[in-house]
ZAKETOR-614500 format. One record per residue (C-alpha): residue in one letter; x, y, z. Coordinates in pm, whole numbers, plus 50000, padded with zeros to 5 digits. Last residue first. Layout:
BEGIN
{votor: A&x: X&y: Y&z: Z}
...
//
This chain:
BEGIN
{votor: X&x: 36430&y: 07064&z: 35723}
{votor: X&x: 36075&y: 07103&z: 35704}
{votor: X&x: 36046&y: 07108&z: 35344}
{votor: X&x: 36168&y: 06761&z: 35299}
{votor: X&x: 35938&y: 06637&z: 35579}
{votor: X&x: 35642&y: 06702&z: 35354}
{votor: X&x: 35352&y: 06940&z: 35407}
{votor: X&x: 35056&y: 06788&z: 35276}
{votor: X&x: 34863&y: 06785&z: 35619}
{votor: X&x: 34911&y: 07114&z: 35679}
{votor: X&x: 34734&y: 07213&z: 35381}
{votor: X&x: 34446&y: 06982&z: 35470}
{votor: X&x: 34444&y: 07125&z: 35847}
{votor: X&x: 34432&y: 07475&z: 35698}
{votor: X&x: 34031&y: 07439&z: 35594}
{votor: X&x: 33877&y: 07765&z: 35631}
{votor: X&x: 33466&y: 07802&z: 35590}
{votor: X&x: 33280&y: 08117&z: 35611}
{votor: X&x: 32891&y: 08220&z: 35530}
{votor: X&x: 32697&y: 07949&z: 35554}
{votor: X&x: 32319&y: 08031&z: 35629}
{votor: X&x: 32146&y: 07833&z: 35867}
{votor: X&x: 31948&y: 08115&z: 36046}
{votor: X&x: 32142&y: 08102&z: 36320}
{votor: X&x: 32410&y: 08221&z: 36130}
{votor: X&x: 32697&y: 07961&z: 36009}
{votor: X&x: 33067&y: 07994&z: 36005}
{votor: X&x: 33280&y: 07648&z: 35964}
{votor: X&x: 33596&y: 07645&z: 36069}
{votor: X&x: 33847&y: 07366&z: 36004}
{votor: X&x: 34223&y: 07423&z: 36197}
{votor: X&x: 34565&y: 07343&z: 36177}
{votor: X&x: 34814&y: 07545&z: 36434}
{votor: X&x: 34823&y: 07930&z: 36342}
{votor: X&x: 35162&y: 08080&z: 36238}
{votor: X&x: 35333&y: 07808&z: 36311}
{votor: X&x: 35728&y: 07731&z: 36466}
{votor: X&x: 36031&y: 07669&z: 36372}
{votor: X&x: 36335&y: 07594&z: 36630}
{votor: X&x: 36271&y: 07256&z: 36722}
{votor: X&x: 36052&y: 07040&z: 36438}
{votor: X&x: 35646&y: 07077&z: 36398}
{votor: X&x: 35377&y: 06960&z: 36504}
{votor: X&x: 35040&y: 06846&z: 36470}
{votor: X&x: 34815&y: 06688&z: 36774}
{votor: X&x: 34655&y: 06989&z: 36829}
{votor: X&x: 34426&y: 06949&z: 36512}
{votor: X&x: 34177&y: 07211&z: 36616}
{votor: X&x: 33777&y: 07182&z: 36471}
{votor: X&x: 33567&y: 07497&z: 36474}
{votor: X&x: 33209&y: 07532&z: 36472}
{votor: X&x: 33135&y: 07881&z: 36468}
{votor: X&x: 32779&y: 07989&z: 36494}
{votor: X&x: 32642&y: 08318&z: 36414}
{votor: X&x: 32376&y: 08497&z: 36667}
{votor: X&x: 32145&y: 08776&z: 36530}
{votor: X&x: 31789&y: 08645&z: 36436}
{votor: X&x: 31752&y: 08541&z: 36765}
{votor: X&x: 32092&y: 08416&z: 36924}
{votor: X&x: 32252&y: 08776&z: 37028}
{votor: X&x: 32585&y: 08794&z: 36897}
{votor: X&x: 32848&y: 08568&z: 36901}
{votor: X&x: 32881&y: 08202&z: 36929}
{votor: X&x: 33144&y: 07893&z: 36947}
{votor: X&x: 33200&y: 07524&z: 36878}
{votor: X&x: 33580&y: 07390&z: 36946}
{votor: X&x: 33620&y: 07024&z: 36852}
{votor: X&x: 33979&y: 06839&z: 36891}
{votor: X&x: 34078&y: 06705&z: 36576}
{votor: X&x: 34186&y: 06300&z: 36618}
{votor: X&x: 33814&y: 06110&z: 36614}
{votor: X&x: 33723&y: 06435&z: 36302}
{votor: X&x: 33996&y: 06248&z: 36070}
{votor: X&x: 33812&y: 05946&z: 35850}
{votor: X&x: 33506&y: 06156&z: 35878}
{votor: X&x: 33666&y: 06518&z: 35758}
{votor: X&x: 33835&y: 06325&z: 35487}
{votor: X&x: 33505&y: 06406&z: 35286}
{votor: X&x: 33598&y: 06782&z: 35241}
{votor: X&x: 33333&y: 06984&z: 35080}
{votor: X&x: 33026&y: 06719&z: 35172}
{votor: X&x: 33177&y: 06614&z: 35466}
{votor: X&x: 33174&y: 06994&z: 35563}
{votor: X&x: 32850&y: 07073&z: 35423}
{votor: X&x: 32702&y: 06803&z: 35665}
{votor: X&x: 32819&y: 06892&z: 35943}
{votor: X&x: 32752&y: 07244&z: 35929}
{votor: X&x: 32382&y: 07190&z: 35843}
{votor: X&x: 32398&y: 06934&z: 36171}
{votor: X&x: 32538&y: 07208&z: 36395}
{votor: X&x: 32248&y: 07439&z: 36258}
{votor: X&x: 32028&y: 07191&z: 36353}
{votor: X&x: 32117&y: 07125&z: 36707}
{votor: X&x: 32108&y: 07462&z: 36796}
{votor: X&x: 31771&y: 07521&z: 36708}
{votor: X&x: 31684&y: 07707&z: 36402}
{votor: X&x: 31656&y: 08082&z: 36526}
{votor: X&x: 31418&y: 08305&z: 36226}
{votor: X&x: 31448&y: 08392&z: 35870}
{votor: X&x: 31737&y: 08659&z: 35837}
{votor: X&x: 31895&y: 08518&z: 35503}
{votor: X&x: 31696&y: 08845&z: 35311}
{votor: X&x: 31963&y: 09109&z: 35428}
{votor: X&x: 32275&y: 08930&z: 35311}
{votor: X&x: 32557&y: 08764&z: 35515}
{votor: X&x: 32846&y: 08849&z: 35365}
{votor: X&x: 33152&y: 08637&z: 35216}
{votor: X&x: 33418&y: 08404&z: 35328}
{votor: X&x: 33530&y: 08179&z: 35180}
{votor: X&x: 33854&y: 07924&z: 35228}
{votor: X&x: 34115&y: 07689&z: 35098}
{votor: X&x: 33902&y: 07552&z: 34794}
{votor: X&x: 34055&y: 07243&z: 34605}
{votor: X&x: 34286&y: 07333&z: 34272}
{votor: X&x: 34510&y: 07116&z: 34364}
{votor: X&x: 34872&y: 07315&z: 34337}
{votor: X&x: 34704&y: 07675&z: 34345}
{votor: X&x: 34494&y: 07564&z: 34662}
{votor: X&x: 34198&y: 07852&z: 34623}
{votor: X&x: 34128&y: 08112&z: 34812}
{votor: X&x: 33796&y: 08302&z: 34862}
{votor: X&x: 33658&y: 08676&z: 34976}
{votor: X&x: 33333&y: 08838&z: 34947}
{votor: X&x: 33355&y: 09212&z: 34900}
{votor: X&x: 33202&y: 09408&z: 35238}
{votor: X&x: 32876&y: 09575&z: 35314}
{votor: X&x: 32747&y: 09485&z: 35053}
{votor: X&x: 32878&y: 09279&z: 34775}
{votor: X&x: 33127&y: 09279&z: 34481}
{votor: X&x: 33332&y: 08892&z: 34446}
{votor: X&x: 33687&y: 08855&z: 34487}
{votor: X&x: 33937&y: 08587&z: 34426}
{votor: X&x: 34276&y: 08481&z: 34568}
{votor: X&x: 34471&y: 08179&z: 34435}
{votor: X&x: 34668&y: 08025&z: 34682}
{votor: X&x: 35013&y: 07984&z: 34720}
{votor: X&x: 35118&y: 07751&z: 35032}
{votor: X&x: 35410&y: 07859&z: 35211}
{votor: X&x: 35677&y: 07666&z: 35465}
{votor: X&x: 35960&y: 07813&z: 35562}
{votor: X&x: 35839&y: 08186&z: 35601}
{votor: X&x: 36155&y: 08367&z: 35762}
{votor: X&x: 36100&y: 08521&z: 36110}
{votor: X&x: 36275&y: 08842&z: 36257}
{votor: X&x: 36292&y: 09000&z: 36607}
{votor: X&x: 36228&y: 08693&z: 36881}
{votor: X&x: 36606&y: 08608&z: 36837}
{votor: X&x: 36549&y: 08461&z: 36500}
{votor: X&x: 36264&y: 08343&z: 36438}
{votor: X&x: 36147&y: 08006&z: 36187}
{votor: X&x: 35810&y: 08032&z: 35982}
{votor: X&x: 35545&y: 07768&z: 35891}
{votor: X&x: 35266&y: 07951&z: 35775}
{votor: X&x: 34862&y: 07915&z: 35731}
{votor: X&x: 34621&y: 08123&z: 35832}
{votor: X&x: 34565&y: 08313&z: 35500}
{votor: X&x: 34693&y: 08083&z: 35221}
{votor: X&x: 35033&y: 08272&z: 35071}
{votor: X&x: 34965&y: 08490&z: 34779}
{votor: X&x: 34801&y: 08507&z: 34458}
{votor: X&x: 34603&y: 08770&z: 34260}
{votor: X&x: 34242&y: 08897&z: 34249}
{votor: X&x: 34103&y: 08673&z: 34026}
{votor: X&x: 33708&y: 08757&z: 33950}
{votor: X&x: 33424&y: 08601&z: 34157}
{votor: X&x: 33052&y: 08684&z: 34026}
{votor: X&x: 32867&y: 08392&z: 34066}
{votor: X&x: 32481&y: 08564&z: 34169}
{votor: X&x: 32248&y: 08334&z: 34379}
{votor: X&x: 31885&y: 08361&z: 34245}
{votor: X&x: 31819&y: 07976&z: 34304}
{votor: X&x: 31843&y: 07713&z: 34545}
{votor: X&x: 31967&y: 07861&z: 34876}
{votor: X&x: 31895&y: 07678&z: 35147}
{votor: X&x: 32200&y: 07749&z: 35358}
{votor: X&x: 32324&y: 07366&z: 35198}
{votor: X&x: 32246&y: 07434&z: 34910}
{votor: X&x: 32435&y: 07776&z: 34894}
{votor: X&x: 32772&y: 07611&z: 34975}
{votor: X&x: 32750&y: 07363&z: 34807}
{votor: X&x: 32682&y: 07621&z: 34518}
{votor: X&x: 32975&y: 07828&z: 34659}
{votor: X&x: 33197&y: 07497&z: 34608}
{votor: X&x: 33070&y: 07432&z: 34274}
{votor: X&x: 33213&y: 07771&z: 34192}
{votor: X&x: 33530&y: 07738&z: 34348}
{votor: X&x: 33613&y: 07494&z: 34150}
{votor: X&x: 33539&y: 07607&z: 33829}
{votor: X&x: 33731&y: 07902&z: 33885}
{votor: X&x: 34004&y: 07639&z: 34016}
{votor: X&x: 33968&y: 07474&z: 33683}
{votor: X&x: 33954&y: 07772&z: 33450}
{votor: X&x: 34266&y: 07939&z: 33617}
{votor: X&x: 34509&y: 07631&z: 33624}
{votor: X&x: 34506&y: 07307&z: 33764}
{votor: X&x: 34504&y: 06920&z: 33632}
{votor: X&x: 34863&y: 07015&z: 33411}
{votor: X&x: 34993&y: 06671&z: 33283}
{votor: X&x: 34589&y: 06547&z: 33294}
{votor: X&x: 34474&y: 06796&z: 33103}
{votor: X&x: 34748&y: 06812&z: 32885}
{votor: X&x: 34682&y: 06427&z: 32761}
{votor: X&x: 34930&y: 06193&z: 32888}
{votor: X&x: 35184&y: 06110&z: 32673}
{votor: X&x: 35331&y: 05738&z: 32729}
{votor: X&x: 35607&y: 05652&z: 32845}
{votor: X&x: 35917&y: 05540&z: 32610}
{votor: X&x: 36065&y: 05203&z: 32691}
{votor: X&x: 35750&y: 04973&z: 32651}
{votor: X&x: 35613&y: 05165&z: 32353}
{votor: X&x: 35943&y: 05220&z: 32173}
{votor: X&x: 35997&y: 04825&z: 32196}
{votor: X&x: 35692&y: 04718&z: 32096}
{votor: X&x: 35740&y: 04947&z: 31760}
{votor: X&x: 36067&y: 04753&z: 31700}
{votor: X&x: 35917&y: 04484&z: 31763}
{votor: X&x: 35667&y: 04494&z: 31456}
{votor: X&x: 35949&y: 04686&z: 31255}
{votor: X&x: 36125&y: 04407&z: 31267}
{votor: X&x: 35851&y: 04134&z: 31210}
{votor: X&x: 35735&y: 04279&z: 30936}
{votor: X&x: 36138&y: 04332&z: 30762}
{votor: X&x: 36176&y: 03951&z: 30849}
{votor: X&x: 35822&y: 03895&z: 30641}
{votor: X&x: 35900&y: 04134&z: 30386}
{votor: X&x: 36250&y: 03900&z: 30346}
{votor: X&x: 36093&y: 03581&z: 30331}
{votor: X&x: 35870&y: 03676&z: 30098}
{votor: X&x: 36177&y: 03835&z: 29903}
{votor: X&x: 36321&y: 03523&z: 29911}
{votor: X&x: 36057&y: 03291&z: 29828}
{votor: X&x: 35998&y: 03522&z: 29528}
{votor: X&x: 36389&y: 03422&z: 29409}
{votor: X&x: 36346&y: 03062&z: 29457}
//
């Protein structure tokens, strides 16, 4: 009689801790690794932005020799991009701000420049120079447009689901042999904001290209725009 007890009383105490242990799991949630709690920081968007130069460079043609030599060079608001409300045409308070990271890479005759979304670690912008040995004749116009394309559904593949409802705005300067860049720019004029605050430059992608094919700027405000919420608009 006495073992039957205890049995029965391991097998009680089993079956308490048992749901007891169900219980913490369903009411407690679960730990995520860090990884996933925090997706960004510096070794991510580094990381980042370096598969987005070597997009970039694939798609100018560029398949070896390219240097990676970004280094931080602080944070700040997303160039182009700024939802601000005046006050008797004199003073205007930012809003709305996006804080990019800002990096910087040596080169001739100016540093290359890139920003990087500090909340998704997804590349804002580059721009960076064009160097001496890209210069390898005029592809025709059609061509480079299609180079463009293509990079920018490669970099930013909500480009197709959105191009129908961005207004398209290509453009040229220089002289078009061995001289001319392309700028194929897309305007979302269709986004607004509420009475009384205004933008500092409505959405926009831009894709800079020579007529050689090399890439040599991109700025993508249209998917910072589009992550505004109504919250901070009020």
């Amino acid at each position: 009689m006495k073992r039957n007890t205890l049995l029965i009383g391991g097998v009680i105490g089993i079956v308490i801790l048992v749901g007891a242990g169900i219980y913490a799991y369903t009411t407690n949630p679960k730990v995520e690794p860090l990884e996933q709690q925090n997706p960004t920081g510096p070794e991510v968007r580094i990381d980042s932005l370096r598969s987005f130069v070597d997009t970039m460079n694939k798609a100018s043609g560029i398949l070896s020799g390219a240097a990676f030599n970004y280094v931080p060079n602080g944070t700040g608001n997303a160039t182009n991009f700024g939802i601000v409300r005046c006050v008797d045409e004199v003073r205007c308070d930012i809003v709305v701000r996006n804080e990019v990271a800002k990096f910087q890479q040596p080169n001739s005759p100016s540093p290359d420049l890139a920003e990087v979304d500090m909340k998704r670690s997804w590349v804002v912008s580059v721009h960076r120079a064009i160097p001496s040995y890209e210069i390898k004749g005029e592809l025709p116009p059609a061509e480079i447009e299609r180079i463009a394309r293509e990079f920018l559904i490669e970099v930013y593949p909500e480009f197709s689901d959105i191009e129908s409802s961005l207004t398209f705005s290509p453009g040229m300067k220089g002289a078009r042999l061995n001289n001319g860049n392309y700028f194929f720019r897309w305007n979302d004029e269709k986004y607004t904001v509420p009475e009384g605050l205004s933008m500092d430059l409505p959405p926009f992608i831009q894709v800079s290209i020579t007529s050689g094919g090399f890439i040599f700027g991109y700025d993508n405000t249209v998917g910072l725009y589009s992550r505004v919420s109504p919250d901070e608009l009020k």
